[in-house]
C-alpha positions in Angstrom: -9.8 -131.7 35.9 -8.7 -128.8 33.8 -5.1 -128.3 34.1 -3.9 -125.0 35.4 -1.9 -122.8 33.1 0.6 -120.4 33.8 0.5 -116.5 33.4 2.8 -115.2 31.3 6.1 -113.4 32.7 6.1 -109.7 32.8 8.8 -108.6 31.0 10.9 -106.6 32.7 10.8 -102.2 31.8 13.4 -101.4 29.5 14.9 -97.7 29.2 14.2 -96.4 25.7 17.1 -95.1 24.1 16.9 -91.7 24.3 16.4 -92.1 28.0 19.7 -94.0 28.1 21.3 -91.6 26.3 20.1 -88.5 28.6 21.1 -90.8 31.7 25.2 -91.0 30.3 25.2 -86.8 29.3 28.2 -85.4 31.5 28.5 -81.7 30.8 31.4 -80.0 29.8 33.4 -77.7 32.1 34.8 -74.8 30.2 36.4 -71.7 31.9 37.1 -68.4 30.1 39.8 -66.9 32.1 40.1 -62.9 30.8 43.0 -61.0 32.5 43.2 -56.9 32.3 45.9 -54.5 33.3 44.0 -51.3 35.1 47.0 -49.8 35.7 47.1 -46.2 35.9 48.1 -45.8 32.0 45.0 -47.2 30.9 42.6 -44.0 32.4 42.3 -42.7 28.9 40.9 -46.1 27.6 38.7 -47.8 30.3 35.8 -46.8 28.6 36.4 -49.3 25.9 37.6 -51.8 27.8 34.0 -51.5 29.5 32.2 -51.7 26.1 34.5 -54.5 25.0 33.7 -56.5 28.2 30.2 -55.9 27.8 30.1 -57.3 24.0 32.5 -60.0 25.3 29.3 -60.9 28.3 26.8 -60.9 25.7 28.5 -63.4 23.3 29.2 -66.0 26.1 25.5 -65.4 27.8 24.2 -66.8 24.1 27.0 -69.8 24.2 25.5 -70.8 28.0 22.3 -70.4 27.1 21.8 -72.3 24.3 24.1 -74.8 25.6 23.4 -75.1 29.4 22.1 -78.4 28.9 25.5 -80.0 27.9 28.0 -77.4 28.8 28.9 -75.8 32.4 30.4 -72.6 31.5 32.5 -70.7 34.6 34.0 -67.2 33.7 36.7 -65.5 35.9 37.3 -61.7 35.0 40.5 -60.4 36.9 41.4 -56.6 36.7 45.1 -55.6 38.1 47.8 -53.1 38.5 49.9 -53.1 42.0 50.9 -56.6 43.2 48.3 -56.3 46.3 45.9 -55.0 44.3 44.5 -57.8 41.9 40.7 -57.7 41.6 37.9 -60.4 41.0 35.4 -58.9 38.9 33.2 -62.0 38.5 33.8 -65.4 38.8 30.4 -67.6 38.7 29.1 -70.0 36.4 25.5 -68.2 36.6 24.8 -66.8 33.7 23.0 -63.7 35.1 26.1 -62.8 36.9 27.3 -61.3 33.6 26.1 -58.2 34.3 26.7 -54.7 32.6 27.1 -53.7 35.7 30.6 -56.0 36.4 32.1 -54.1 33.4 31.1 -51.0 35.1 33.3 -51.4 38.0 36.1 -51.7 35.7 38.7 -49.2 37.5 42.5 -47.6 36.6 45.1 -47.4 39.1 48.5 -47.8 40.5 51.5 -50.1 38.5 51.7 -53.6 36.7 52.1 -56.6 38.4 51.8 -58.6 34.9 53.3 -62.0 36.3 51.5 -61.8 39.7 47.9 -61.4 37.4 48.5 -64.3 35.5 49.5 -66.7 38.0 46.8 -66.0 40.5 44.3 -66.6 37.5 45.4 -69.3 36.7 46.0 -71.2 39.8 41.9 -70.3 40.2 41.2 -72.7 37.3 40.3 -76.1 37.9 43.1 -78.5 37.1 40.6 -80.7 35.7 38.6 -78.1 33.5 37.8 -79.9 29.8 38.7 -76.7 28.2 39.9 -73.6 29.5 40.2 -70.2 27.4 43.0 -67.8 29.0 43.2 -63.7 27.8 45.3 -61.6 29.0 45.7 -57.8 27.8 47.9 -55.3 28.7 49.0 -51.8 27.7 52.8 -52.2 29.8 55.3 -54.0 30.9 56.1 -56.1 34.3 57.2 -53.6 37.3 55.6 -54.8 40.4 54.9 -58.6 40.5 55.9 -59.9 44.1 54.6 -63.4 44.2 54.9 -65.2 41.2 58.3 -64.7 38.8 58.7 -65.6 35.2 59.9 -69.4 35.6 56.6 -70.2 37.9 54.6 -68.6 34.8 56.1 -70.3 31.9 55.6 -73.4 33.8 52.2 -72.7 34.5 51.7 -71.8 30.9 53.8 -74.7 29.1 51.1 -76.9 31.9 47.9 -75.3 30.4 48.8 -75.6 26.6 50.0 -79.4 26.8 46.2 -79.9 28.1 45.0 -77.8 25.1 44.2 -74.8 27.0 44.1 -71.5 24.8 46.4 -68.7 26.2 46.4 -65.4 24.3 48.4 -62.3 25.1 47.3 -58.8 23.9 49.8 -56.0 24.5 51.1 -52.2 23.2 54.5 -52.7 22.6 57.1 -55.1 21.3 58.8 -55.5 24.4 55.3 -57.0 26.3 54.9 -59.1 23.2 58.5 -60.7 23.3 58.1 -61.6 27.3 55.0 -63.5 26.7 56.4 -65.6 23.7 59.3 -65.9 26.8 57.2 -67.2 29.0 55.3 -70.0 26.4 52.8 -68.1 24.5 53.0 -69.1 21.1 53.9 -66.4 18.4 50.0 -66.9 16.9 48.7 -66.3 20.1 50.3 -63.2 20.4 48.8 -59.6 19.2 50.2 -55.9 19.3 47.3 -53.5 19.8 47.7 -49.5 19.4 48.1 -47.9 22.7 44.8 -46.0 22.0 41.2 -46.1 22.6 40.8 -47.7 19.0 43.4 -50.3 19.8 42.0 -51.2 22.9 38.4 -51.6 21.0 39.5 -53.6 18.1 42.0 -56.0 20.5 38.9 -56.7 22.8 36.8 -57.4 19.4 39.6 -59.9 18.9 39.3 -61.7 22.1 36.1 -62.2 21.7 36.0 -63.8 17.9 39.1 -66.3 19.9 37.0 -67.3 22.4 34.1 -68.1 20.4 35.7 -69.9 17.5 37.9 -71.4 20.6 34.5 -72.7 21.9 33.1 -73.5 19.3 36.4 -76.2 18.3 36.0 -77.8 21.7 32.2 -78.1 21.9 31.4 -79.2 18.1 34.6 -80.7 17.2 35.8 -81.9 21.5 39.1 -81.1 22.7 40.8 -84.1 21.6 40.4 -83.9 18.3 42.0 -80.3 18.0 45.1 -79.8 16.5 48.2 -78.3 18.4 48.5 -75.7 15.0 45.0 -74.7 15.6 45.7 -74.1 19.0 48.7 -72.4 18.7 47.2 -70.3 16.7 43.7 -69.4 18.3 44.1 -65.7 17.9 45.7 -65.5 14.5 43.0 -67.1 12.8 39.9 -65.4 14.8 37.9 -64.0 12.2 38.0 -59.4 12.4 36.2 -59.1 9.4 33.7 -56.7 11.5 37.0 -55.0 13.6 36.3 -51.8 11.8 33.0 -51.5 12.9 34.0 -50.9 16.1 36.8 -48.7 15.4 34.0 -46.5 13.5 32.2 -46.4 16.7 34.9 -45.2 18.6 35.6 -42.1 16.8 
């Protein structure tokens, strides 16, 4: 009688390891958080802020596109001037809501509620965002903020760097500059722009060399591993080399 024999076992499926890998990916939340004054003093330089918007959409369009597959990228574009009158001029993470036409409605009016700007902007970030750029530009100073006052801000502020968010402050005159180093931004993270249309042009130029070299740090590099010098310092060290390109433009 023939004995019987036994099939062998199956072995079980294993994952290869790229398939592993792609199962573990968790993408990246970043937020660039750009804040502009529309008061009534800058009617005489909308026009760049438009175009400076624009170049800023186009360079953060290329960063989500190429990285959409690790990286979920939200941007929140405020505009403001009275305290009531704070405006959301796109906040999506769809990349084909950066549209020319968002800079377009880019409008001047009415006084500066500086603090009231930057708090309601912040408090629309995600506590919990892995990296968050913040801009804010301005050709004033503080006259109509209601809701939020300067010890609110600086604590909002001093909260956003210790989790290595970038906060940069753009402004006209020495005065602006001084009450943002009051409220927490660091002196690197500080620019005085000409209260023209060519300062307006090269300080958005600026912004936008931050927040790429900014991204850059925490996607190539991750947020952990950058310094608190290199933070402190995001717009110092953004590269202008092609600043006066722009400024030929404009004339």
């Amino acid at each position: 009688m023939a004995k019987a024999t036994k099939k062998p076992a199956k072995k079980a499926a294993t994952k290869s390891p790229s398939a592993k890998k792609k199962a573990t990916i968790t993408k990246k939340k970043i937020t660039n958080l750009i804040i502009i004054d529309a008061s009534g003093s800058m009617i005489g330089k909308k026009e760049e802020v438009k175009g400076g918007l624009k170049q800023l959409f186009s360079s953060i369009k290329s960063d989500m596109q190429k990285d959409s597959k690790k990286v979920i990228m939200r941007n929140i574009v405020l505009d403001f001037s009275n305290s009531g009158d704070i405006r959301t001029l796109v906040d999506s993470t769809d990349v084909n809501m950066l549209d020319d036409n968002i800079a377009d409605n880019y409008t001047t009016r009415g006084l500066t509620a500086l603090l009231d700007a930057i708090g309601r902007g912040l408090s629309m970030v995600d506590k919990n965002e892995y990296a968050v750029f913040v801009n804010i530009l301005t050709d004033g100073e503080e006259n109509d903020s209601k809701e939020y006052n300067s010890t609110q801000i600086s604590k909002m502020i001093e909260e956003a760097k210790n989790k290595k968010w970038a906060v940069t402050f753009m402004g006209t005159t020495e005065a602006s500059i001084q009450k943002a180093r009051s409220l927490g931004v660091t002196v690197g993270n500080t620019m005085t722009f000409a209260d023209t249309r060519d300062g307006v042009a090269l300080s958005m130029k600026k912004s936008l060399s931050a927040r790429a070299n900014y991204y850059s740090a925490v996607t190539d590099r991750g947020i952990d591993n950058l310094t608190l010098e290199s933070l402190d310092n995001t717009l110092v060290n953004a590269k202008d080399d092609k600043l006066n390109d722009v400024n030929k433009k404009q004339k």
